[in-house]
GULUM-31172 format. One record per residue: x, y negated, z of N, C-alpha, C in turn; chain. Coordinates in Angstrom, 3 decimals. Atoms other than C-alpha are relative to their C-alpha. Last residue first. Layout:
BEGIN
- nx;ny;nz;cax;cay;caz;cx;cy;cz;unit
- X;Y;Z;X;Y;Z;X;Y;Z;A
...
% end
This chain:
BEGIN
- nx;ny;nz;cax;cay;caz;cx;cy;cz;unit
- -1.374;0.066;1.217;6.277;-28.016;-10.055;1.230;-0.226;1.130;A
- -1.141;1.042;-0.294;4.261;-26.668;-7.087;0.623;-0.230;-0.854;A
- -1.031;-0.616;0.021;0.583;-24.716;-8.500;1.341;-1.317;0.461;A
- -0.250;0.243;-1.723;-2.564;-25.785;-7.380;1.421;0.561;0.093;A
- -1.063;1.119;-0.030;-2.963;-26.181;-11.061;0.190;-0.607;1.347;A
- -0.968;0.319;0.703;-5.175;-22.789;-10.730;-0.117;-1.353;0.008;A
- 0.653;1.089;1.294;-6.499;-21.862;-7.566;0.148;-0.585;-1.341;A
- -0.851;0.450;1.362;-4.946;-18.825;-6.139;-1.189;-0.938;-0.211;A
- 0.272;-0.982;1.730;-6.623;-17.672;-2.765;0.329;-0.454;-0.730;A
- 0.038;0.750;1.255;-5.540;-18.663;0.823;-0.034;0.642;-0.964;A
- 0.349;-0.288;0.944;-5.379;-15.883;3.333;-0.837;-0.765;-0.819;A
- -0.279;-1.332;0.503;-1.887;-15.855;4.829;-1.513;0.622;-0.881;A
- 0.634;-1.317;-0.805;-2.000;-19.227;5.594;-0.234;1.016;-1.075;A
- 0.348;0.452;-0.858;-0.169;-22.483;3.795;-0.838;1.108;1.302;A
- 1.766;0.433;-0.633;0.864;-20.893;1.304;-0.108;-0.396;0.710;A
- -0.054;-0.713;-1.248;3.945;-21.040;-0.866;-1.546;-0.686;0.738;A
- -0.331;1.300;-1.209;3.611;-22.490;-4.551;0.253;1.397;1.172;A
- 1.014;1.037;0.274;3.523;-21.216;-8.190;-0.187;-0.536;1.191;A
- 1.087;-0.185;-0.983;7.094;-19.068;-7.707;-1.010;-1.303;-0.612;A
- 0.136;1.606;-0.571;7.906;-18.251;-11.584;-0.569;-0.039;1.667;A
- -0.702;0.868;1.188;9.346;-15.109;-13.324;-0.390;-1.559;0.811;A
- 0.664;1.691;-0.048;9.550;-13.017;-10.418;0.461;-0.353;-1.235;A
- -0.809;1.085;-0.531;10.991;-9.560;-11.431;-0.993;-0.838;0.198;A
- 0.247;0.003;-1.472;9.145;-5.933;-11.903;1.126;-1.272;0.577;A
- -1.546;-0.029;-0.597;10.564;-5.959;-15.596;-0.027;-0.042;1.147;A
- -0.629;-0.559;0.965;7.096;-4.987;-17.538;1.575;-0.033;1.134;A
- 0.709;-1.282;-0.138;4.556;-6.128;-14.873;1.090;0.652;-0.189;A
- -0.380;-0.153;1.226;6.947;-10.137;-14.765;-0.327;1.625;-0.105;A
- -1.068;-1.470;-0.327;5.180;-11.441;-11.694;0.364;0.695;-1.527;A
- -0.066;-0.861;1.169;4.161;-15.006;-11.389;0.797;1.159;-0.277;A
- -0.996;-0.044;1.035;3.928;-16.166;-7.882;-0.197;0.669;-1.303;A
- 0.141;-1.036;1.450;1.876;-17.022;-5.339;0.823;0.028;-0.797;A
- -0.052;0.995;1.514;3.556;-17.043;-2.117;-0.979;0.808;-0.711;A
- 0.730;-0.271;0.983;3.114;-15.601;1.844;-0.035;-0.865;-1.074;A
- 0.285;0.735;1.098;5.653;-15.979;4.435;-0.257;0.188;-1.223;A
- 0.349;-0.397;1.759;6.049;-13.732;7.269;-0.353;-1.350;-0.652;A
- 1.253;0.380;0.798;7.608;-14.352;10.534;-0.132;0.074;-1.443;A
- 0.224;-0.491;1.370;9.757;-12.207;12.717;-0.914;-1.029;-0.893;A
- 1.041;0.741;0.945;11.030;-12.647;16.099;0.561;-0.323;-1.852;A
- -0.297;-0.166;1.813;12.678;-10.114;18.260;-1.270;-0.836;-0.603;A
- 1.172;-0.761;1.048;12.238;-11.211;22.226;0.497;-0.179;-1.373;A
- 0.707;-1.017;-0.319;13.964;-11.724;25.222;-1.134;0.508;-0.502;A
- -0.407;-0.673;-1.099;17.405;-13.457;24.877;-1.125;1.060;0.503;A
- -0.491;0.688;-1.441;16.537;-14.353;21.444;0.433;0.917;0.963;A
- 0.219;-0.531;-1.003;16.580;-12.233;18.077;0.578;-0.840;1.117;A
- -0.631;0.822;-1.031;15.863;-13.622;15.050;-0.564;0.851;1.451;A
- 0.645;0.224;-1.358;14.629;-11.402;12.265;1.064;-0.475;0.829;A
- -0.495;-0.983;-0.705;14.994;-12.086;8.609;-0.337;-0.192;1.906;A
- -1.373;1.061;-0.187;12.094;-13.910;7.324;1.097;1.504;0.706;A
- -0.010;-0.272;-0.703;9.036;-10.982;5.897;1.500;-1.083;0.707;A
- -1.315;-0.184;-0.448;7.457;-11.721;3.047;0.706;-0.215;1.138;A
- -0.392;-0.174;-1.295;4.227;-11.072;1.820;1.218;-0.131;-0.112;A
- -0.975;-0.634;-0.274;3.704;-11.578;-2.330;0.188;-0.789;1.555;A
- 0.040;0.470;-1.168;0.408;-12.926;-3.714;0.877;0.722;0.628;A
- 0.228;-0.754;-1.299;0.206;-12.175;-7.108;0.198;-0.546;1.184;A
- -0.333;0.652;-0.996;-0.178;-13.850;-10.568;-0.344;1.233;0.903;A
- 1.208;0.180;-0.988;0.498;-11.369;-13.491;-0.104;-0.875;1.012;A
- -0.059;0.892;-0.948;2.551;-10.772;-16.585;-1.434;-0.457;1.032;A
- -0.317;-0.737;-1.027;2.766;-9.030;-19.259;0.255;-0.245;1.425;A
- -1.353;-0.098;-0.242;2.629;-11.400;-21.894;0.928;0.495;1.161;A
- -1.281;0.548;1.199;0.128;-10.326;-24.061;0.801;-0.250;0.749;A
- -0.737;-1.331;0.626;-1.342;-8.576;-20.915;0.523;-0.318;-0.995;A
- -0.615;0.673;1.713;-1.732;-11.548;-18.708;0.236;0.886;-0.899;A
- -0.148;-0.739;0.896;-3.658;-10.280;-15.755;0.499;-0.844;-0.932;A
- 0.559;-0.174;1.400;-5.339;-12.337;-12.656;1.139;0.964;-0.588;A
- 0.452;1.363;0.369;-5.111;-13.413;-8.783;-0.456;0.697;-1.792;A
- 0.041;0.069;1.148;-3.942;-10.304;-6.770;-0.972;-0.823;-0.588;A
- 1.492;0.318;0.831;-3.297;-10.013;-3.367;0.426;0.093;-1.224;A
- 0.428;0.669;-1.313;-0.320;-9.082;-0.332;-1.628;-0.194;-0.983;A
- 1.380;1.176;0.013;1.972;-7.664;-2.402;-1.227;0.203;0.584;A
- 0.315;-0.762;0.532;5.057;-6.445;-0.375;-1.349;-0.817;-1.158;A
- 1.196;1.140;1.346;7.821;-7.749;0.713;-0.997;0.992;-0.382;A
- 1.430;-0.860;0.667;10.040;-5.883;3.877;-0.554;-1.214;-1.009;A
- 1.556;0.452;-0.935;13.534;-8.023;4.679;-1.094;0.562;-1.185;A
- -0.765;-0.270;-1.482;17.180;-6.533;3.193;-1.345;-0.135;0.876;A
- 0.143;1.177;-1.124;15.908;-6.888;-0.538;0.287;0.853;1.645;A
- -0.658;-0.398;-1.083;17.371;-3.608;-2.282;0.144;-1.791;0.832;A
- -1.040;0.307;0.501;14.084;-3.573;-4.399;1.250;0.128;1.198;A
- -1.421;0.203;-0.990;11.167;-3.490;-2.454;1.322;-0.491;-0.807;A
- 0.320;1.633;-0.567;8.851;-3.898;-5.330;0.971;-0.392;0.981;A
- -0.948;1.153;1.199;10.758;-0.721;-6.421;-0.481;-1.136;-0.018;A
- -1.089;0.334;0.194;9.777;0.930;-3.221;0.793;-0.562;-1.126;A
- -0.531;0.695;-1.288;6.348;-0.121;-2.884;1.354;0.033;-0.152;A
- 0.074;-1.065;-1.574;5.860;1.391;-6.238;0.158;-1.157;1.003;A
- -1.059;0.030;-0.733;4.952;-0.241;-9.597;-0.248;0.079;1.374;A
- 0.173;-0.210;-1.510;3.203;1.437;-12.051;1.529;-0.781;0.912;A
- -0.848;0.402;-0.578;2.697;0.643;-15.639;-0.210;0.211;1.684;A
- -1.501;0.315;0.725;0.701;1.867;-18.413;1.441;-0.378;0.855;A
- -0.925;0.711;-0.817;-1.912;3.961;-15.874;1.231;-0.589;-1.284;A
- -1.199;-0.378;-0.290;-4.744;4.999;-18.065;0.992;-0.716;0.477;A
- -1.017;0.878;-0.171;-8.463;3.881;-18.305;1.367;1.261;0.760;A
- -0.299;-0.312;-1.894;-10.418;6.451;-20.007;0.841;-1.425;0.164;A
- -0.023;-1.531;0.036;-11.843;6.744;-23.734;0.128;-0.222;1.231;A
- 1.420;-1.001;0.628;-11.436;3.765;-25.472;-0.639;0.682;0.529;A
- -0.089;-0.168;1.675;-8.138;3.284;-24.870;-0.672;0.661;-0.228;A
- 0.826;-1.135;0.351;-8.338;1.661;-21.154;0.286;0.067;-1.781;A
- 0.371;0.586;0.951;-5.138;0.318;-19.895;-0.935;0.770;-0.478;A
- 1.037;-1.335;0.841;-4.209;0.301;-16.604;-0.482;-0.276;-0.772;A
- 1.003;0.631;1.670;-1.558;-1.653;-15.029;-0.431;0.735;-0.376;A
- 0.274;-0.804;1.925;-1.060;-0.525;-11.494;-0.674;-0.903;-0.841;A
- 0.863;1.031;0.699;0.455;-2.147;-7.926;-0.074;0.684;-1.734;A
- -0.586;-0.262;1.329;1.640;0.295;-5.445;-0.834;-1.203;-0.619;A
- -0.227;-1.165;0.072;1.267;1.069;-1.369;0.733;-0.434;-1.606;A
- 0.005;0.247;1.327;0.670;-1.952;0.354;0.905;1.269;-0.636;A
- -1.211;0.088;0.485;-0.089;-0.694;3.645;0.427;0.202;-1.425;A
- -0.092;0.567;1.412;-3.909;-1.228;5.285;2.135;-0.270;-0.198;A
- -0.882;0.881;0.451;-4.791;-0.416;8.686;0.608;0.207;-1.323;A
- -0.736;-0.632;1.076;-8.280;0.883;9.489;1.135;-1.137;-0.130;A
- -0.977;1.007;0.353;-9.551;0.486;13.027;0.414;0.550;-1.323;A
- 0.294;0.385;1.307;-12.537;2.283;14.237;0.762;-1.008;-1.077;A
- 0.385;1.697;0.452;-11.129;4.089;16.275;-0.285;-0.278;-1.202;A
- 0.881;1.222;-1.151;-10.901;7.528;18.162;-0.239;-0.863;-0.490;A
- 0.707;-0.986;-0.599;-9.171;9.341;15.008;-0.904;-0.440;1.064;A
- -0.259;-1.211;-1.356;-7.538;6.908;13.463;-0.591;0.459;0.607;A
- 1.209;-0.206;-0.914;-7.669;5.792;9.880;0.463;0.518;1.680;A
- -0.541;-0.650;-1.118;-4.429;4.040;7.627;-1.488;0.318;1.212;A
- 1.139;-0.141;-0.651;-5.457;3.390;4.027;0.305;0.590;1.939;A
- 0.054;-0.811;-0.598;-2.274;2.987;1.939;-1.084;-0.121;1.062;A
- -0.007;-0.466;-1.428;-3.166;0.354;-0.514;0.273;1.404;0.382;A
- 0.349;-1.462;-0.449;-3.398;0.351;-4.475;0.854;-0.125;1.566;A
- -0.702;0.167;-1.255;-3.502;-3.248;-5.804;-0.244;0.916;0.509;A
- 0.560;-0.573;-1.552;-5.096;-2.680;-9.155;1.136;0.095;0.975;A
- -0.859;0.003;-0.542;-4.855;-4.505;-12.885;-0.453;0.345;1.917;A
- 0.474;-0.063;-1.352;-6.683;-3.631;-15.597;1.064;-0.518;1.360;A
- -1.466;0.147;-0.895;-6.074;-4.313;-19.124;-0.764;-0.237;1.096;A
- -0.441;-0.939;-0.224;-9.416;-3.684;-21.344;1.975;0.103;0.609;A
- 0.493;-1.046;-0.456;-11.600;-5.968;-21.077;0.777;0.994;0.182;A
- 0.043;-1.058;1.241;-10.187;-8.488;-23.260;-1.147;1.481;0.508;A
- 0.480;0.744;0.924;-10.084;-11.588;-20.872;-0.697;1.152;-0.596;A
- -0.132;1.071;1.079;-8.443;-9.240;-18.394;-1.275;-0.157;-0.870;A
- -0.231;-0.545;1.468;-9.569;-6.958;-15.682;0.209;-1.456;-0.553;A
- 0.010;1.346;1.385;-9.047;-7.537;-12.079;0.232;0.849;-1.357;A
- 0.014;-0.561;1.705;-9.131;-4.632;-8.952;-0.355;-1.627;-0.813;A
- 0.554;1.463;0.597;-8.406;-5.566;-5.193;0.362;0.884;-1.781;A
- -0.205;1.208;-1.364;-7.918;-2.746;-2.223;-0.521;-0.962;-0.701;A
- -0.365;1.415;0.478;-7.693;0.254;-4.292;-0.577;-0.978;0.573;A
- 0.711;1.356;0.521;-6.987;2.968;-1.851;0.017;-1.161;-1.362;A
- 0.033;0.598;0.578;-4.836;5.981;-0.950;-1.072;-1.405;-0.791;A
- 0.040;-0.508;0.984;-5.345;8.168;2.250;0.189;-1.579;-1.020;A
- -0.266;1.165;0.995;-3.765;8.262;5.293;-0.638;0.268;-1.497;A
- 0.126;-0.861;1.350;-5.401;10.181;8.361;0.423;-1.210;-0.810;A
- 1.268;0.108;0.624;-4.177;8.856;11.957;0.141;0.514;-1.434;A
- -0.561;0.609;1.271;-0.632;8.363;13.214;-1.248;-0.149;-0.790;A
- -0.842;1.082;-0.225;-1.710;9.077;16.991;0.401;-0.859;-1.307;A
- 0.581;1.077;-0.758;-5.024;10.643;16.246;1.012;-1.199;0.669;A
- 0.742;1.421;0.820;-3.397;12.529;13.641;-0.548;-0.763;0.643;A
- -0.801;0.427;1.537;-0.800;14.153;15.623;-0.640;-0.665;-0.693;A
- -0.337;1.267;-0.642;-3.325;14.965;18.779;1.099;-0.950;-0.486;A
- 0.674;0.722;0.057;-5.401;17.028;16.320;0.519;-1.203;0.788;A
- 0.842;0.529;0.983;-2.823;19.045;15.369;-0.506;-1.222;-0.151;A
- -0.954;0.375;0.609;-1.778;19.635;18.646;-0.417;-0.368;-1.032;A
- -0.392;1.347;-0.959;-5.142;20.729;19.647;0.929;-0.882;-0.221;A
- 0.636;1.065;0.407;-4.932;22.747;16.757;-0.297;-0.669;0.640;A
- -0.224;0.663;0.791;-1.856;24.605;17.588;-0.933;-0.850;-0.674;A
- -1.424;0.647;0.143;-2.223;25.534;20.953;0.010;-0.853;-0.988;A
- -0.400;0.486;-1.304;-5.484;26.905;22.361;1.075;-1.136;-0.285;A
- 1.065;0.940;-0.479;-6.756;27.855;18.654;0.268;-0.835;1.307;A
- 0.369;1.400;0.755;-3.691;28.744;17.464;-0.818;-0.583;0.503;A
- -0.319;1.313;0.038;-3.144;30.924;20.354;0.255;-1.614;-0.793;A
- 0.330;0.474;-1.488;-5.898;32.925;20.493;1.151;-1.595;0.053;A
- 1.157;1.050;0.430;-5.445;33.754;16.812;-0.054;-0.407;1.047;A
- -0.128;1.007;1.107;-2.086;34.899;17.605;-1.152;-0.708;-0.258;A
- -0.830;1.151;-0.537;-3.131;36.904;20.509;0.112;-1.073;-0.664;A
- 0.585;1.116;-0.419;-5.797;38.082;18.140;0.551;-0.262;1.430;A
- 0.563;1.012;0.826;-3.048;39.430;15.724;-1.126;-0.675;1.022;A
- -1.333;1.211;0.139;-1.385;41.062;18.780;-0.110;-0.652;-0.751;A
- -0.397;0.735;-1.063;-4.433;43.081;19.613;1.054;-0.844;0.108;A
- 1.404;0.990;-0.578;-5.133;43.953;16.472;0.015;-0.704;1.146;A
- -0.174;1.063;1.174;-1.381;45.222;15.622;-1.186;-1.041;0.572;A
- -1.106;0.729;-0.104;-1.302;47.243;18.728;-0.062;-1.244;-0.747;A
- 0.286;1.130;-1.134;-4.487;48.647;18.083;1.175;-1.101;0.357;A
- 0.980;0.517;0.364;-3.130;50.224;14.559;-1.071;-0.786;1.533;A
- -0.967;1.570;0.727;-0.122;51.368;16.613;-0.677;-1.154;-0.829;A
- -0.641;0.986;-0.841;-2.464;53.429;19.328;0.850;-1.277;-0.866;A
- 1.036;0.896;-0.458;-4.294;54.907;16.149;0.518;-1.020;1.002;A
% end
């Protein structure tokens, strides 16, 4: 009997100290990095109805605030067949990245080409950074451009923006 107390009494130590310790902690971990969950941010369907195209965000919450911050997470082609829409093409943050040296990410989404696979987008980009005597400077520069779904390349830029949230017009494009 004494070893069967033993146990009980040393399991609700343990519970004692999760509660004191480890979920406080816990809780002071997500309130610094906050809860992330996945998003679609901007959805477009084609002509046809059935080619989709979705800008899938990282959702950033924090615990005290009411702030959500937003990190371009993936960009999906989805094709419905009939039945469901299904992912035909995914591309990641890191293969949008590519082994560019400065962050890109996309930034919007304008339309769908699915005959020829191809999409306008709105691609962030980040200059490399200049560093003075007492500060790191960075600036971004936002394009539209034609994006090739199938080979994750630029096929055409259509202009650079003027502010970060200008919307595609068409033949507002730069020859």
């Amino acid at each position: 009997m004494s070893w069967f107390r033993r146990i009980r009494s040393g399991n609700s130590k343990i519970i004692f100290w999760q509660f004191v310790v480890w979920i406080p902690l816990a809780l002071f971990l997500v309130s610094l990095r906050g809860c992330e969950s996945r998003e679609a941010r901007s959805e477009i369907t084609d002509n046809t109805g059935t080619n989709r195209l979705v800008l899938m965000n990282l959702a950033i919450r924090y615990l005290f605030s009411t702030t959500v911050e937003y990190d371009f997470d993936s960009l999906v082609w989805r094709v419905n067949n009939g039945a469901a829409w299904t992912d035909h093409r995914v591309i990641t943050k890191t293969a949008f990245q590519g082994a560019r040296p400065t962050s890109r990410w996309v930034n919007d989404i304008d339309s769908i080409d699915s005959s020829s696979g191809t999409a306008i987008i709105k691609v962030g980009e980040e200059s490399p950074r200049v560093t003075t005597a007492t500060v790191l400077v960075t600036t971004v520069q936002y394009s539209w451009r034609i994006w090739d779904l199938n080979k994750n390349v630029e096929v055409r830029l259509l202009r650079v923006c003027e502010n970060p949230f200008e919307k595609y017009t068409e033949g507002s494009a730069s020859k």
